[in-house]
N, C-alpha and C positions, 0 to 999 in steps of 0.2 A: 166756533171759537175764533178769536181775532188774535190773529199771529201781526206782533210788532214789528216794525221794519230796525233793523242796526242801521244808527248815522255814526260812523267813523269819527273821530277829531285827531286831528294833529297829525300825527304819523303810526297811529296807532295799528292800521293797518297794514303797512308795507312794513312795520316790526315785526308781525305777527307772520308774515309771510318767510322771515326770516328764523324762525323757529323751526329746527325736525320738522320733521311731516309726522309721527306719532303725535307729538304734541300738537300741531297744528291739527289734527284731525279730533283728537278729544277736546280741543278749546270750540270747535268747531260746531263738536255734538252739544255742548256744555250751552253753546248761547243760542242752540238752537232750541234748547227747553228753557233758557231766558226769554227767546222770543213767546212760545206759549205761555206766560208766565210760569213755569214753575223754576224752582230753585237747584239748581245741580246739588249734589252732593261732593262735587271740587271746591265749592262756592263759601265764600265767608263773608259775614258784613265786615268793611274796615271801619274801624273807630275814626271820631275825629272830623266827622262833615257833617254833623248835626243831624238832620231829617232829609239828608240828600240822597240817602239808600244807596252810598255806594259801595259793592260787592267787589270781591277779587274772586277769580278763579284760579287755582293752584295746581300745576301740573311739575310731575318732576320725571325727568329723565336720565339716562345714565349720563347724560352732557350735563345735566343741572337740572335747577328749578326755576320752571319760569311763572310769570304770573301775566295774568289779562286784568285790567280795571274797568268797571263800567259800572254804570248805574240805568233803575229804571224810574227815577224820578217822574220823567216826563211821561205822557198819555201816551203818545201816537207814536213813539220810539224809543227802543235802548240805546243809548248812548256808550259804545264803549271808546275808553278815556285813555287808556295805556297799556303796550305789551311791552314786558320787558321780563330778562331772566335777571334773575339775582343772585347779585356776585359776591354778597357777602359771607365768608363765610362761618362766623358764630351771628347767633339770633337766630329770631325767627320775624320779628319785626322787618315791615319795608324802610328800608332805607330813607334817610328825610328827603331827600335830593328826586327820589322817585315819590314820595308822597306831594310836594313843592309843585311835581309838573303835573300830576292830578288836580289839585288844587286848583291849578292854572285852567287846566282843560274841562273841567269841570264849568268852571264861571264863564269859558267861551258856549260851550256846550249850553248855557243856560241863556245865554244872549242870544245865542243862534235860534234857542225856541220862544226866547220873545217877540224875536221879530220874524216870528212865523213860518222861519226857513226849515223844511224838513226835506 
């Protein structure tokens, strides 16, 4: 089986490391069966990026609910795209402001595997 490598973008990492350590450790298991391909059961597609497969992972803690963005678009790595908890509190929708910097990170994330950078 080919286990994917995670390419980080933006700050998505040093976010991530700023969450609980529960959370940080079930985000942790969550993209380590992203890397095997399969699909967490944390895991939701988000609408709204066409055929870009991008997925959140949803974790909630007694501090909150945070979420991870990533996708596996690409072959030879998951890209995840943004950690962030979310503060708001009616919905269940991400906020535009946090779908805006996916957006963003998503099209660097796709330039990076044009030009062959993994």
């Amino acid at each position: 089986m080919i286990v994917k490598r995670i390419r980080w973008i933006g700050r998505s990492r040093s976010d991530l490391k700023e969450f609980p350590d529960r959370v940080q450790r079930a985000v942790g298991h969550a993209l380590w069966g992203v890397q095997m391909s399969e699909i967490p059961p944390s895991a939701k597609l988000l609408k709204g990026f066409g055929n870009a497969k991008v997925w959140e992972i949803r974790e909630n803690d007694s501090s909150g609910t945070y979420r991870v963005v990533y996708t596996v678009e690409f072959r030879d790595f998951v890209a995840v795209l943004h950690a962030f908890q979310k503060k708001s509190k009616s919905g269940i929708a991400t906020p535009q402001q946090e779908m805006d910097l996916v957006k963003q990170r998503l099209a660097n994330a796709k330039a990076l595997y044009q030009k062959g950078v993994e």
